[in-house]
BAKEKE-173210 format. One record per atom (N, C-alpha, C): atom name; x, y, z. Coordinates in pm, whole numbers. Layout:
N
<mido><at>CA</at><xx>X</xx><yy>Y</yy><zz>Z</zz></mido>
...
//
This chain:
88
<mido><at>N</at><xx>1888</xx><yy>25</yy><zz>-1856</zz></mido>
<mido><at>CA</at><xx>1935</xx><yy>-85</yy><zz>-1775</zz></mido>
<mido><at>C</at><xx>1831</xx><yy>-197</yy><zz>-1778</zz></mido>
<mido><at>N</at><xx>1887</xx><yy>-282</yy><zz>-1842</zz></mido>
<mido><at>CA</at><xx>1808</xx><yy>-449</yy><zz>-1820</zz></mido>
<mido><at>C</at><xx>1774</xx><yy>-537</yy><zz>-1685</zz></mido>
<mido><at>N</at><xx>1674</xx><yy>-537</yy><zz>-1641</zz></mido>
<mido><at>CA</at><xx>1662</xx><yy>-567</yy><zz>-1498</zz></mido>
<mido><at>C</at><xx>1578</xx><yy>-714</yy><zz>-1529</zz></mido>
<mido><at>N</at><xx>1651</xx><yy>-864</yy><zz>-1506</zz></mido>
<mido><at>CA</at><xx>1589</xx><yy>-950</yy><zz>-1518</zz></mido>
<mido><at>C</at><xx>1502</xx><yy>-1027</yy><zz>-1421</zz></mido>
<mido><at>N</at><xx>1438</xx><yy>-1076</yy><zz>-1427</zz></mido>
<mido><at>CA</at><xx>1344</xx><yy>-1136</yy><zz>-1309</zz></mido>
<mido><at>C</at><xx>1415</xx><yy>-1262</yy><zz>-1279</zz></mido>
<mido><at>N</at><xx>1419</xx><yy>-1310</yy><zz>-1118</zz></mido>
<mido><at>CA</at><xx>1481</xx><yy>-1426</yy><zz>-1138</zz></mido>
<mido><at>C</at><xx>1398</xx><yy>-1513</yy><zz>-1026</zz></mido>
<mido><at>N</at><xx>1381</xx><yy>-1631</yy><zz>-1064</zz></mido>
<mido><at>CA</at><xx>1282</xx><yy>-1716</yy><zz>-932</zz></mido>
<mido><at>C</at><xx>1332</xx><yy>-1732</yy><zz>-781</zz></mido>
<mido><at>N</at><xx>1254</xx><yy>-1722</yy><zz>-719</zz></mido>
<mido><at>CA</at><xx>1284</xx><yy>-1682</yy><zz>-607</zz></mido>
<mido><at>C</at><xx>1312</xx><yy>-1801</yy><zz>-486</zz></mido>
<mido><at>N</at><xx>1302</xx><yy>-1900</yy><zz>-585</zz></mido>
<mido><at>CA</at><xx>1319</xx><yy>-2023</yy><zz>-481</zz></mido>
<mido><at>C</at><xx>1453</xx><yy>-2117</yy><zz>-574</zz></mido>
<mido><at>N</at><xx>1516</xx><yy>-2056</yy><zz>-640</zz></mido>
<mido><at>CA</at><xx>1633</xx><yy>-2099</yy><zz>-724</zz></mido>
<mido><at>C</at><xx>1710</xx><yy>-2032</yy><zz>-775</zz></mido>
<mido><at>N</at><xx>1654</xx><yy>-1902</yy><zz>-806</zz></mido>
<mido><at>CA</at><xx>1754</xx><yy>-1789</yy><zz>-820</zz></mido>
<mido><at>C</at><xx>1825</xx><yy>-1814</yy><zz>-997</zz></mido>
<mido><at>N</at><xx>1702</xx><yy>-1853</yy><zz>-1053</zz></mido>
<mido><at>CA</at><xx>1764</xx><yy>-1860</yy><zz>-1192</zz></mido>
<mido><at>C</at><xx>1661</xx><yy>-1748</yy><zz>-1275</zz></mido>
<mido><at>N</at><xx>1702</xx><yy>-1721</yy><zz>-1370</zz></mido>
<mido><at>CA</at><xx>1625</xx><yy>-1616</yy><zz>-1459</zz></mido>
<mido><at>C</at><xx>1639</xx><yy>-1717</yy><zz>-1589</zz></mido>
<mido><at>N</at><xx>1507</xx><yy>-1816</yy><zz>-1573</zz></mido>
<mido><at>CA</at><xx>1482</xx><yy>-1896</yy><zz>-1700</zz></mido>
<mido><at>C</at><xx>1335</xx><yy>-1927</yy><zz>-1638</zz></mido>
<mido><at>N</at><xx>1248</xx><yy>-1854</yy><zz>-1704</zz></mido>
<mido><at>CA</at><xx>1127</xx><yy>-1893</yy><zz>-1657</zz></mido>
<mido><at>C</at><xx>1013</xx><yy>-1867</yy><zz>-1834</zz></mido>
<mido><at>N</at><xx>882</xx><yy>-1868</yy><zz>-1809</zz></mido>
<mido><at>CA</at><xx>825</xx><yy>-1871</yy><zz>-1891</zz></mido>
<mido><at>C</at><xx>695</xx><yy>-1785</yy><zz>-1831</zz></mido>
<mido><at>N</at><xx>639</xx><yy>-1669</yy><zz>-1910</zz></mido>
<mido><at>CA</at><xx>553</xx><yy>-1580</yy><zz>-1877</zz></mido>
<mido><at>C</at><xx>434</xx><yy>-1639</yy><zz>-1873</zz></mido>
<mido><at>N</at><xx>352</xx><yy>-1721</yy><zz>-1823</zz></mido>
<mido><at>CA</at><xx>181</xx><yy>-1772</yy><zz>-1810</zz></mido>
<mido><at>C</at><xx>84</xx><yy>-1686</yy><zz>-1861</zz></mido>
<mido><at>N</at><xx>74</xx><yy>-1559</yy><zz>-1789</zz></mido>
<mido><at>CA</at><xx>-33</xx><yy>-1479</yy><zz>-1791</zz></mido>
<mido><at>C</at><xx>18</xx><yy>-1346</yy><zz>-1711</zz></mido>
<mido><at>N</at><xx>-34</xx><yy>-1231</yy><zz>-1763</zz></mido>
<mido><at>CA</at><xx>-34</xx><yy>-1071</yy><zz>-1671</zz></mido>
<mido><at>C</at><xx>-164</xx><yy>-1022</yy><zz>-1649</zz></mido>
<mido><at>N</at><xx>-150</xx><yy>-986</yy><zz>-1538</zz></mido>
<mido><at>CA</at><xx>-285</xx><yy>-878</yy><zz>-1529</zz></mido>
<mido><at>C</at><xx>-258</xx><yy>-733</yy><zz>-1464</zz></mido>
<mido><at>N</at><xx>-334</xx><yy>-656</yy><zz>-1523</zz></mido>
<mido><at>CA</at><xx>-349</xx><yy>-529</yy><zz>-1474</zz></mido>
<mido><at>C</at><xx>-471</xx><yy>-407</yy><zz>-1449</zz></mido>
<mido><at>N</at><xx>-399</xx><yy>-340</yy><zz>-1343</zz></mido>
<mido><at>CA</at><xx>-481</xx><yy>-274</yy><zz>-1286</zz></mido>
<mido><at>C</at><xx>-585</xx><yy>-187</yy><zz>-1389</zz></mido>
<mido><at>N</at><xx>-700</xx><yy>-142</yy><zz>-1368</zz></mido>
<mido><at>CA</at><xx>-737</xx><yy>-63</yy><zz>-1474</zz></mido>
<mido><at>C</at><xx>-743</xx><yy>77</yy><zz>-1436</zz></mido>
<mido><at>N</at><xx>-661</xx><yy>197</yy><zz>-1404</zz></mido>
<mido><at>CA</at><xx>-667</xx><yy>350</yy><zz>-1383</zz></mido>
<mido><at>C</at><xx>-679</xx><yy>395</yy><zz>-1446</zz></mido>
<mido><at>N</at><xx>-771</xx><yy>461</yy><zz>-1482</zz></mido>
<mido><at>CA</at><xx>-727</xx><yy>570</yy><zz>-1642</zz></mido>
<mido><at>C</at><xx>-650</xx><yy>649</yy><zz>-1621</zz></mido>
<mido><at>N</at><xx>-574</xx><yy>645</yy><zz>-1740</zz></mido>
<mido><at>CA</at><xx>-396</xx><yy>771</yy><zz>-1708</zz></mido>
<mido><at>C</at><xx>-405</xx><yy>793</yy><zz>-1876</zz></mido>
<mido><at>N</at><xx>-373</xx><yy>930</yy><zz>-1856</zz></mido>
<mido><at>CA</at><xx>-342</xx><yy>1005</yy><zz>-2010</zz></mido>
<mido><at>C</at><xx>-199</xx><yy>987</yy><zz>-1985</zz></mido>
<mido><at>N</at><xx>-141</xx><yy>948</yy><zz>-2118</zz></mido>
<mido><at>CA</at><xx>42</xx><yy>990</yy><zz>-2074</zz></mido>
<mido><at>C</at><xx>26</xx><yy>1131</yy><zz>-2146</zz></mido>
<mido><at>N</at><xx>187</xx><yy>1234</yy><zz>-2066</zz></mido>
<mido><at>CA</at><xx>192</xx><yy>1342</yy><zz>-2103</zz></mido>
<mido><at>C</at><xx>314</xx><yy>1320</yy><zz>-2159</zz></mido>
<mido><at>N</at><xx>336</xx><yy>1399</yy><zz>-2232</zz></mido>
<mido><at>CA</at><xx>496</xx><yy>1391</yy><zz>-2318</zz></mido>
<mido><at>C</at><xx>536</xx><yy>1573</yy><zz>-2352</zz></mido>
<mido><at>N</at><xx>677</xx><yy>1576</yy><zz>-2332</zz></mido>
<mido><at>CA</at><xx>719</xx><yy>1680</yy><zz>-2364</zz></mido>
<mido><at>C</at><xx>857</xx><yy>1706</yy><zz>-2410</zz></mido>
<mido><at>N</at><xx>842</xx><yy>1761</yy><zz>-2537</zz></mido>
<mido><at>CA</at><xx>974</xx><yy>1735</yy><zz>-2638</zz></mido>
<mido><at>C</at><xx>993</xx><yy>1543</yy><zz>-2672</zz></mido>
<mido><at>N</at><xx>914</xx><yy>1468</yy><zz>-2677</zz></mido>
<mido><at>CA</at><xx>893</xx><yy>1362</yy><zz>-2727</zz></mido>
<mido><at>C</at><xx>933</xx><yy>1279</yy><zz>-2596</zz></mido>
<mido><at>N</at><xx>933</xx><yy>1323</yy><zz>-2467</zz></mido>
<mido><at>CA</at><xx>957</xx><yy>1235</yy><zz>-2381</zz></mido>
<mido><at>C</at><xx>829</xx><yy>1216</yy><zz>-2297</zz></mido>
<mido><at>N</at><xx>816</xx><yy>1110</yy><zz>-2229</zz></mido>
<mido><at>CA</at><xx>666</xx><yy>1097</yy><zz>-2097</zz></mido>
<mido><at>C</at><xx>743</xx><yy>1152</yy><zz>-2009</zz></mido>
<mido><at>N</at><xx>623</xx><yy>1196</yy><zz>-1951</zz></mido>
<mido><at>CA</at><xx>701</xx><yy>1281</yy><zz>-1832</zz></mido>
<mido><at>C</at><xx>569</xx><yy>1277</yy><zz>-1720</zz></mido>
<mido><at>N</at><xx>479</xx><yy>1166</yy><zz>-1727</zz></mido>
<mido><at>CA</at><xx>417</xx><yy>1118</yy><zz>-1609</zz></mido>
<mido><at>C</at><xx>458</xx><yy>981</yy><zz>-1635</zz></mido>
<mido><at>N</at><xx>440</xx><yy>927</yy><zz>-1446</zz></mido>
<mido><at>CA</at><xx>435</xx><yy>743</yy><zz>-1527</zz></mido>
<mido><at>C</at><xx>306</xx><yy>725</yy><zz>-1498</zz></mido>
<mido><at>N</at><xx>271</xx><yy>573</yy><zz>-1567</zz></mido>
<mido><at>CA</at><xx>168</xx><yy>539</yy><zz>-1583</zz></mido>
<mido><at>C</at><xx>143</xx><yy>492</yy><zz>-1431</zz></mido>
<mido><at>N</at><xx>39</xx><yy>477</yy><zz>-1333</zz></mido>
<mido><at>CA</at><xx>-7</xx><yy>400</yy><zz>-1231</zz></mido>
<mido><at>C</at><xx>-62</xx><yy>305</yy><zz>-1215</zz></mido>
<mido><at>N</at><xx>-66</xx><yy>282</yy><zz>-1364</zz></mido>
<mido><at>CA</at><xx>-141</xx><yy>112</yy><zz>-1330</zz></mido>
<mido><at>C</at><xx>13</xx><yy>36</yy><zz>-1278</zz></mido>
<mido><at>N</at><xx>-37</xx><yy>-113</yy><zz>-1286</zz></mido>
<mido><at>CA</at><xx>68</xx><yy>-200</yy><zz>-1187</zz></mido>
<mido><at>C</at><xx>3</xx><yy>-338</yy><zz>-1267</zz></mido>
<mido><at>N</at><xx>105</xx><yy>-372</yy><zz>-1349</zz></mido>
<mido><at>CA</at><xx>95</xx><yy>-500</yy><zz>-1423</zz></mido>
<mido><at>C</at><xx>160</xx><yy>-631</yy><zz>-1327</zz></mido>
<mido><at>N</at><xx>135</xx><yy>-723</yy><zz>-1320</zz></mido>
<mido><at>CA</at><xx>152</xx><yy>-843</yy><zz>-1254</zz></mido>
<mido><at>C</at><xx>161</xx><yy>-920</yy><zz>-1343</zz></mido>
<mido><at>N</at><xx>301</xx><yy>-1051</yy><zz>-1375</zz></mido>
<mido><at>CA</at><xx>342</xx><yy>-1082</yy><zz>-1446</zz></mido>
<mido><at>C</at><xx>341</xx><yy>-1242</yy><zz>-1391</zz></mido>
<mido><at>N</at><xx>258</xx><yy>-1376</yy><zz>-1434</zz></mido>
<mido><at>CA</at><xx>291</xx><yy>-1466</yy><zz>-1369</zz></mido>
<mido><at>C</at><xx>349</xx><yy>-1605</yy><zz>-1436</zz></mido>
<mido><at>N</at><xx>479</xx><yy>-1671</yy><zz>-1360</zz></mido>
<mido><at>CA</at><xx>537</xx><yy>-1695</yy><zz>-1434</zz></mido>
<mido><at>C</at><xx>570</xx><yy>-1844</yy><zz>-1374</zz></mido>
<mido><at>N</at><xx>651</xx><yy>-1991</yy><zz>-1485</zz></mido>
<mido><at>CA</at><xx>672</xx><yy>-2070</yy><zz>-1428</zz></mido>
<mido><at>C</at><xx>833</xx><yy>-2046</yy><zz>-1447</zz></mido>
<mido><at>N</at><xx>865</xx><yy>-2101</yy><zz>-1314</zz></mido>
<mido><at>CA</at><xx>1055</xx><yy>-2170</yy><zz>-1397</zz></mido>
<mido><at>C</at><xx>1077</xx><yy>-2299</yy><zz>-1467</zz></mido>
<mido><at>N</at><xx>1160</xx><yy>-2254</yy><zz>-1535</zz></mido>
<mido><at>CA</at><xx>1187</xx><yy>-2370</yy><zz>-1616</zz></mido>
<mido><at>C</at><xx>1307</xx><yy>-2461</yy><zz>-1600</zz></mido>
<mido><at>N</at><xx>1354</xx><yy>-2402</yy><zz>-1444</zz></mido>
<mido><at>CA</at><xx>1444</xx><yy>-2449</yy><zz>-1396</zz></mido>
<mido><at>C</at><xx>1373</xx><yy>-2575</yy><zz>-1319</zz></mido>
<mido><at>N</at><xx>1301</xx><yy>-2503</yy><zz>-1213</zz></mido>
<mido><at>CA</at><xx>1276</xx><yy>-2598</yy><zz>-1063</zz></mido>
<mido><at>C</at><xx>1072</xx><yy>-2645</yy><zz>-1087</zz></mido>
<mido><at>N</at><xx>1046</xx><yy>-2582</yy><zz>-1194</zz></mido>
<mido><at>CA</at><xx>935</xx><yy>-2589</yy><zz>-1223</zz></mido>
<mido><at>C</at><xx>848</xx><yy>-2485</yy><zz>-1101</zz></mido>
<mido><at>N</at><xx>883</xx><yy>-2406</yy><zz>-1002</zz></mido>
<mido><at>CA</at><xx>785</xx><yy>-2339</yy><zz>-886</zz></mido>
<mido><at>C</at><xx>739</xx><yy>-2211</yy><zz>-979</zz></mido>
<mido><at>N</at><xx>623</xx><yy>-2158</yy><zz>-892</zz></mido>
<mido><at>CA</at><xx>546</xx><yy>-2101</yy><zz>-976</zz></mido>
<mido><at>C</at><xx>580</xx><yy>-1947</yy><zz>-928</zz></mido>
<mido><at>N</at><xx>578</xx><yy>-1830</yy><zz>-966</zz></mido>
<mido><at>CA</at><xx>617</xx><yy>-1679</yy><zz>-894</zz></mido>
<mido><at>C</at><xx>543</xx><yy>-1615</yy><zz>-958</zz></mido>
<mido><at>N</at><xx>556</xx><yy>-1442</yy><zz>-896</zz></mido>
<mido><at>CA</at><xx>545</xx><yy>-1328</yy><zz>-1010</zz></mido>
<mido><at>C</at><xx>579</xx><yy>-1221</yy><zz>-961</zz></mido>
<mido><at>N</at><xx>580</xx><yy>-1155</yy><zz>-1121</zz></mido>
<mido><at>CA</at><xx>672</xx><yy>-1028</yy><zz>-1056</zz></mido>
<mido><at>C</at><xx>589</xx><yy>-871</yy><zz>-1092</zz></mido>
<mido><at>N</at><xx>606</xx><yy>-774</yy><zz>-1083</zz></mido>
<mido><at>CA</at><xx>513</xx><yy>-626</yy><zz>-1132</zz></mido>
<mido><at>C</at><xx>634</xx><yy>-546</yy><zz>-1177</zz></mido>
<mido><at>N</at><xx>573</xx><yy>-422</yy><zz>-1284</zz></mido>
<mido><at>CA</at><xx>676</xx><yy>-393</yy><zz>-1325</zz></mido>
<mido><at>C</at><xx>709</xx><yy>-268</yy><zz>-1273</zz></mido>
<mido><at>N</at><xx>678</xx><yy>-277</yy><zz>-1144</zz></mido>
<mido><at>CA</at><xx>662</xx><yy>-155</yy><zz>-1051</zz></mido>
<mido><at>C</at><xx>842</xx><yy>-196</yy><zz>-970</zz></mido>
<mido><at>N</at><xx>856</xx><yy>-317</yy><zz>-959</zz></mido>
<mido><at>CA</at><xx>962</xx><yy>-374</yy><zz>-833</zz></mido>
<mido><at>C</at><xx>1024</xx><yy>-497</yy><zz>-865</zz></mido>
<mido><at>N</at><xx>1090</xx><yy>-541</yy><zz>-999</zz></mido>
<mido><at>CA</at><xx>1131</xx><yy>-645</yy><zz>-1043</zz></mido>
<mido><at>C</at><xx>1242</xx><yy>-673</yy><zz>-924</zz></mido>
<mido><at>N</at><xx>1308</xx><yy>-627</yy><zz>-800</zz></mido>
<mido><at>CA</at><xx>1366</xx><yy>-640</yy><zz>-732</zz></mido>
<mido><at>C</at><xx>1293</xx><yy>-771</yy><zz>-630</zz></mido>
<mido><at>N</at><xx>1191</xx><yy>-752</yy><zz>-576</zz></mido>
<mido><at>CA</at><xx>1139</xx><yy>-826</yy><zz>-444</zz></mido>
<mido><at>C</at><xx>1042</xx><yy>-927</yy><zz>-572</zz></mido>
<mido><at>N</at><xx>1026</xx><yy>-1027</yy><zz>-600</zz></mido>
<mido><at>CA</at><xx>965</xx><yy>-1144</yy><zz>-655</zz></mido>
<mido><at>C</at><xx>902</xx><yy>-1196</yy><zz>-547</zz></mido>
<mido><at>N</at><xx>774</xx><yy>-1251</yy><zz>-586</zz></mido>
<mido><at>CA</at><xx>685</xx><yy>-1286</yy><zz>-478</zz></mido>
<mido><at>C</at><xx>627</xx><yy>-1432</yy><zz>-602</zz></mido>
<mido><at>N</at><xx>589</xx><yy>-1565</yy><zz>-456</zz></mido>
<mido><at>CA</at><xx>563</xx><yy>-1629</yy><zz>-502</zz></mido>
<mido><at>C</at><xx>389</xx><yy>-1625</yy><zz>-549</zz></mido>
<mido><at>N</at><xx>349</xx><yy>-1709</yy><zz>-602</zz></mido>
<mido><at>CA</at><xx>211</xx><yy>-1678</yy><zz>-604</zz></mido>
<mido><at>C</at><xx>169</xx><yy>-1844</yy><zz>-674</zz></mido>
<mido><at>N</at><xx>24</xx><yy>-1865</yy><zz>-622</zz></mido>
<mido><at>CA</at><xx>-53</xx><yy>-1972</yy><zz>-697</zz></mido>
<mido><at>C</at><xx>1</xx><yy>-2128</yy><zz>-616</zz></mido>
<mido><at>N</at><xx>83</xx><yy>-2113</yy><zz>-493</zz></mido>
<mido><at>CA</at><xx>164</xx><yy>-2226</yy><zz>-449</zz></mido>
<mido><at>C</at><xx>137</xx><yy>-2329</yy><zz>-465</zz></mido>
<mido><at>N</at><xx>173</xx><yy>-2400</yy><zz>-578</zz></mido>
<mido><at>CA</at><xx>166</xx><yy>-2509</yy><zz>-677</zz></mido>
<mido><at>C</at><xx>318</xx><yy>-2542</yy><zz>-717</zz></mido>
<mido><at>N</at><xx>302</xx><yy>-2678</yy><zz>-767</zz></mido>
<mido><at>CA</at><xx>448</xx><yy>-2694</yy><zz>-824</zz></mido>
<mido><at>C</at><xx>442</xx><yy>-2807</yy><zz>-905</zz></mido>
<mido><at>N</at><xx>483</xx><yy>-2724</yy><zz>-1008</zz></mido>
<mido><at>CA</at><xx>456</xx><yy>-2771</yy><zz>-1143</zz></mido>
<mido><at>C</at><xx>559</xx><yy>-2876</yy><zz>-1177</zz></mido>
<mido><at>N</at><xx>575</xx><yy>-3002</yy><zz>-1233</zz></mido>
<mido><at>CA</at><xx>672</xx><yy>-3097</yy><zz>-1284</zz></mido>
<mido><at>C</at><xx>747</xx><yy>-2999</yy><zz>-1390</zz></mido>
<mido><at>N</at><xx>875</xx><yy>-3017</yy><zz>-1402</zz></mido>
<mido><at>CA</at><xx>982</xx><yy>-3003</yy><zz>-1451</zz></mido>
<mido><at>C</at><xx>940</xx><yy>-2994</yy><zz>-1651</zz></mido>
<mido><at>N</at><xx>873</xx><yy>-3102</yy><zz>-1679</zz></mido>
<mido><at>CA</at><xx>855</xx><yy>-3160</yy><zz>-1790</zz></mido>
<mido><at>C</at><xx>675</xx><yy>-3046</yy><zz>-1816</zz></mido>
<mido><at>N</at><xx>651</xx><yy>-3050</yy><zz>-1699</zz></mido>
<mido><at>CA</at><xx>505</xx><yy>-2989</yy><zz>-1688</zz></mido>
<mido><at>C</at><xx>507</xx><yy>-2830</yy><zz>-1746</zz></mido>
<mido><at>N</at><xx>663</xx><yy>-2753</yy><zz>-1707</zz></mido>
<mido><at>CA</at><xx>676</xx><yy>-2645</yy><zz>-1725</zz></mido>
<mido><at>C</at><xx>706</xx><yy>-2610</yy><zz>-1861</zz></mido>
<mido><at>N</at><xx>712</xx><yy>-2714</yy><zz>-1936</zz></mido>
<mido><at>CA</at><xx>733</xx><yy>-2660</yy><zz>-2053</zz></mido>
<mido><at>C</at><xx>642</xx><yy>-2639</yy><zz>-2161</zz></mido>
<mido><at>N</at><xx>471</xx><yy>-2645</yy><zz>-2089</zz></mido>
<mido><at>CA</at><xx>395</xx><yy>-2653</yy><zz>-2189</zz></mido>
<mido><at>C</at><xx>352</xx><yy>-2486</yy><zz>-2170</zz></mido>
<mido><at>N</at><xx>263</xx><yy>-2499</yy><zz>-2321</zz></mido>
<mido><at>CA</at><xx>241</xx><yy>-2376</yy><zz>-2395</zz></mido>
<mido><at>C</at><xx>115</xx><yy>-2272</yy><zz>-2346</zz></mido>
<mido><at>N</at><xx>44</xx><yy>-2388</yy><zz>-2359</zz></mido>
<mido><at>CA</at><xx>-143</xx><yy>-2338</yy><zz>-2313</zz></mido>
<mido><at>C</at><xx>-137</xx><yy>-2340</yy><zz>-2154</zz></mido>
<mido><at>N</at><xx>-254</xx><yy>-2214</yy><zz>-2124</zz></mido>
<mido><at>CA</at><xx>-289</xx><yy>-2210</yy><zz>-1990</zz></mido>
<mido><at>C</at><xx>-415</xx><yy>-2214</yy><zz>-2003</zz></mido>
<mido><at>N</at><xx>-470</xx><yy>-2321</yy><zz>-1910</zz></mido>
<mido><at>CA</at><xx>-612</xx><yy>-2278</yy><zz>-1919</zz></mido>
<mido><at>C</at><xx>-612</xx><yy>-2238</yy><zz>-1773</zz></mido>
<mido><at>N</at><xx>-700</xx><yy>-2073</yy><zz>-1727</zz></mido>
<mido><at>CA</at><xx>-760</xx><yy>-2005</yy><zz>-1672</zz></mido>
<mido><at>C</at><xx>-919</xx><yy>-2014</yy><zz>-1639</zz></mido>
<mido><at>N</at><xx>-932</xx><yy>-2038</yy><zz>-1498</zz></mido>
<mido><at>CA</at><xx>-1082</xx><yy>-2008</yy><zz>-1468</zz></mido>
<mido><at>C</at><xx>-1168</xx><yy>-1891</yy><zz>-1456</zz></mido>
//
């Protein structure tokens, strides 16, 4: 099942991925008969612009259900469509 992310202040699923970060746990995966059969515990954070309304969110791939905003900024329309991020 395809579970899409959608912005949370427009409710569109057209956005553009910025940057992820994640937790660092060490986890062995286990597999049996070619399947995992632990999940992993880290918790990736995914941050993203729309390319709708230009607002900024993110999502984890723990709960693509509840979207949380983050970075409360708001990016121009025209602004959202660029490529490079520069990070401090």
């Amino acid at each position: 099942m395809n579970i899409f992310p959608k912005c949370p202040y427009c409710g569109e699923s057209y956005y553009q991925e910025n940057y992820s970060t994640t937790t660092a746990m060490y986890w062995t995966p286990i597999f049996k008969n070619g399947e995992l059969i632990n999940e992993n515990p880290n918790i990736t954070t995914t941050y993203c612009t729309c390319c709708n309304c230009g607002k900024s969110f993110s999502y984890t791939n723990k709960e693509y259900s509840k979207m949380q905003t983050s970075l409360d900024c708001l990016v121009s329309r025209t602004d959202a469509d660029l490529t490079d991020l520069s990070v401090l």
